[in-house]
N, C-alpha and C positions, 0 to 999 in steps of 0.2 A: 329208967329207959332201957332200951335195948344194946346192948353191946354193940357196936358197930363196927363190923372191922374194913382194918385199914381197908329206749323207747325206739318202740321201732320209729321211722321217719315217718310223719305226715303223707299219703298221696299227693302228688301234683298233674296238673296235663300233663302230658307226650307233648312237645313242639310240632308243628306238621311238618317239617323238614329238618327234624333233628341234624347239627353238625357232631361229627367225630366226636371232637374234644367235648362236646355237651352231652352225649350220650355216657362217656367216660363220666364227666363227673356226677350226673344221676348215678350212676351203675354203684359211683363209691358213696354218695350221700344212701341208696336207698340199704346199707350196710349197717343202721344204727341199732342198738339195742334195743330193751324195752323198758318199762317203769321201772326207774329207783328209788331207793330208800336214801334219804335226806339224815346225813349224821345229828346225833342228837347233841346236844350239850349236858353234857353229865359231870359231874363235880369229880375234879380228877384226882387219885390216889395213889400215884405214883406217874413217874417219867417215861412209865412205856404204855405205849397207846395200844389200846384192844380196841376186838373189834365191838358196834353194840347196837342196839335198835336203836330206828330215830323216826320223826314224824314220815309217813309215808303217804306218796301220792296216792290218789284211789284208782283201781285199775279202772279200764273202758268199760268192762264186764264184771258185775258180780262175781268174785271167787273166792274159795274156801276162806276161814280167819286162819294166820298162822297161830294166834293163839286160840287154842282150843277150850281152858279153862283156867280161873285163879282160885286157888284154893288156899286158906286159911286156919290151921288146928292146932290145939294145942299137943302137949306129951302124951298127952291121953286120949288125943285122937276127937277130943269134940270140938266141933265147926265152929271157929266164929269168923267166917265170911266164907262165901263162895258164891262167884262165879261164872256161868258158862257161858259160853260164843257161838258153841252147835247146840242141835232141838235134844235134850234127854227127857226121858219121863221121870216125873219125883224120885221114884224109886230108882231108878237107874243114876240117877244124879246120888243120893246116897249111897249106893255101893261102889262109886266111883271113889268117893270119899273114904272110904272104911280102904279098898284095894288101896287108893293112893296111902295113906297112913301106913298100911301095914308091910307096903316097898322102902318106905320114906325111912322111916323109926327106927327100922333094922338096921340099918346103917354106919359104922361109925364113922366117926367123927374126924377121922384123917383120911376119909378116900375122897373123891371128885362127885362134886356136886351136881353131878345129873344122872341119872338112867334110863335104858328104856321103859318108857310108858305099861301103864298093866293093860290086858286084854280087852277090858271094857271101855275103855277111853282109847285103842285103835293100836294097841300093841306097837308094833316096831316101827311102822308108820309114822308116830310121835315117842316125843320123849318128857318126861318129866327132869325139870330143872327148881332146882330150892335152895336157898338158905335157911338155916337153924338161926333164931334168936331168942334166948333165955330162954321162956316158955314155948315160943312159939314156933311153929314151919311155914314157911312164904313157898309154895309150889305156884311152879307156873304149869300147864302141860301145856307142850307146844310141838309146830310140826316138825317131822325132825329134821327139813332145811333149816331150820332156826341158829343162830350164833349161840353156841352157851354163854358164853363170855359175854355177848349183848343182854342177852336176861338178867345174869345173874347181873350188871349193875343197873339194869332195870328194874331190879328187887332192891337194891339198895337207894336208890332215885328213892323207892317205894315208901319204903320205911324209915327213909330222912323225912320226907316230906310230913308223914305223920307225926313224926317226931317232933317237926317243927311245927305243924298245925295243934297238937295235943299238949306240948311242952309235958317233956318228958316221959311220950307212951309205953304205956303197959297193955297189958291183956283186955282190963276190966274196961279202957277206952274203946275198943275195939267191940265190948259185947252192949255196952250202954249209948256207945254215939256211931252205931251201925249205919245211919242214915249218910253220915259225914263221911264214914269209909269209903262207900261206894261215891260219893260224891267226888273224894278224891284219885277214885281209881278209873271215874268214868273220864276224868282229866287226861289221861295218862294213855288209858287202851279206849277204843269205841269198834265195837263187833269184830272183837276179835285182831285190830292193825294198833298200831303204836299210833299214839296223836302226839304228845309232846312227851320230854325228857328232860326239860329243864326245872329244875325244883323252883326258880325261883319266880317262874313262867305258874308254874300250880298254884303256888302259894297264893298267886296275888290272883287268881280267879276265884279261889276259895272263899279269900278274905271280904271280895267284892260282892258273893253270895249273900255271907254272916251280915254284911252291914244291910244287903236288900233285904233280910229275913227279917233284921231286929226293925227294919224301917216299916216293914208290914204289918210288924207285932205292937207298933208302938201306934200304929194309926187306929189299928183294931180293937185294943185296949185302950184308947183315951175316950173320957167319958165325955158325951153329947153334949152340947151347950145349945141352949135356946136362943135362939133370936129374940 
């Protein structure tokens, strides 16, 4: 397995003879914010609380993903998963991959695990954020309002849940039961926003999947009987 380390207000009517005091307190209700992000439950690893993504309301309005890509490679720079939230053309999704790896790679191993984004995926505007484990790098690029501290244990959320769906992932899970990765990543992020963070919330939708899958295989597979 892998190493793991440690709203604005609603409108309302105007009154037709608004009082004083009722004007006042419209004046301070219509003061409210806008959509938040809902903390997530994430398996905690120490005593001091960061900040992190968590399931989020969907705005009123279509707006950008803050995540803009998940990207998956090994040391050697070839894919096994990826990703995107925005429209690239093939080609462009490959060389996003080859730039991200060759920001990524370089790196070592005791600096902070995020930087600016390369050129082709929207330069200073976002950022890449990753973990290293064994063979692999878990990239996220996201925008760079984004928490790094939320991702990076949203990569770990990530990579427990695999862990615990695969029992004991490696590499070779990830290139032979591709279909399941994305099933669990589609748990987790949907176009781009955080859906849930709770590992033990995925697990058990997954799990619910595999029995409807083997329930389909086993109806499919059972030979006809005559009346």
């Amino acid at each position: 397995m892998f190493p793991l380390p440690s709203a604005s207000a609603p409108p309302w009517p105007r009154p037709s003879t608004p009082r004083p005091a009722a004007r006042e307190r419209a004046r301070a209700r219509a003061g409210g914010g806008g959509w938040g992000r809902i903390a997530g439950k994430i398996p905690r690893r120490g005593s001091r609380a960061r900040p992190r993504p968590g399931p989020q309301r969907p705005p009123s309005r279509p707006g950008p993903a803050m995540i803009k890509a998940i990207l998956i490679f090994n040391n050697h720079g070839k894919p096994r998963l990826s990703k995107f939230y925005q429209p690239y053309s093939e080609d462009t999704q490959q060389q996003i991959i080859r730039e991200t790896f060759h920001l990524v790679s370089k790196r070592d191993e005791n600096v902070c695990n995020f930087l600016e984004g390369g050129l082709l995926i929207g330069g200073s505007d976002n950022k890449l954020i990753y973990r290293h484990y064994a063979t692999l790098y878990f990239v996220f690029c996201v925008d760079s309002s984004e928490s790094e501290l939320g991702i990076l244990d949203l990569i770990q959320v990530f990579v427990e849940t695999l862990d615990k769906c695969f029992e004991n992932v490696c590499e070779l899970d990830l290139i032979f039961h591709v279909d399941k990765v994305h099933n669990i990543l589609a748990e987790m992020v949907m176009g781009g926003m955080v859906l849930e963070t709770n590992m033990n919330e995925i697990v058990t939708q997954i799990d619910a999947q595999n029995k409807l899958e083997k329930s389909e295989t086993f109806i499919f597979q059972s030979p006809r009987q005559d009346r």
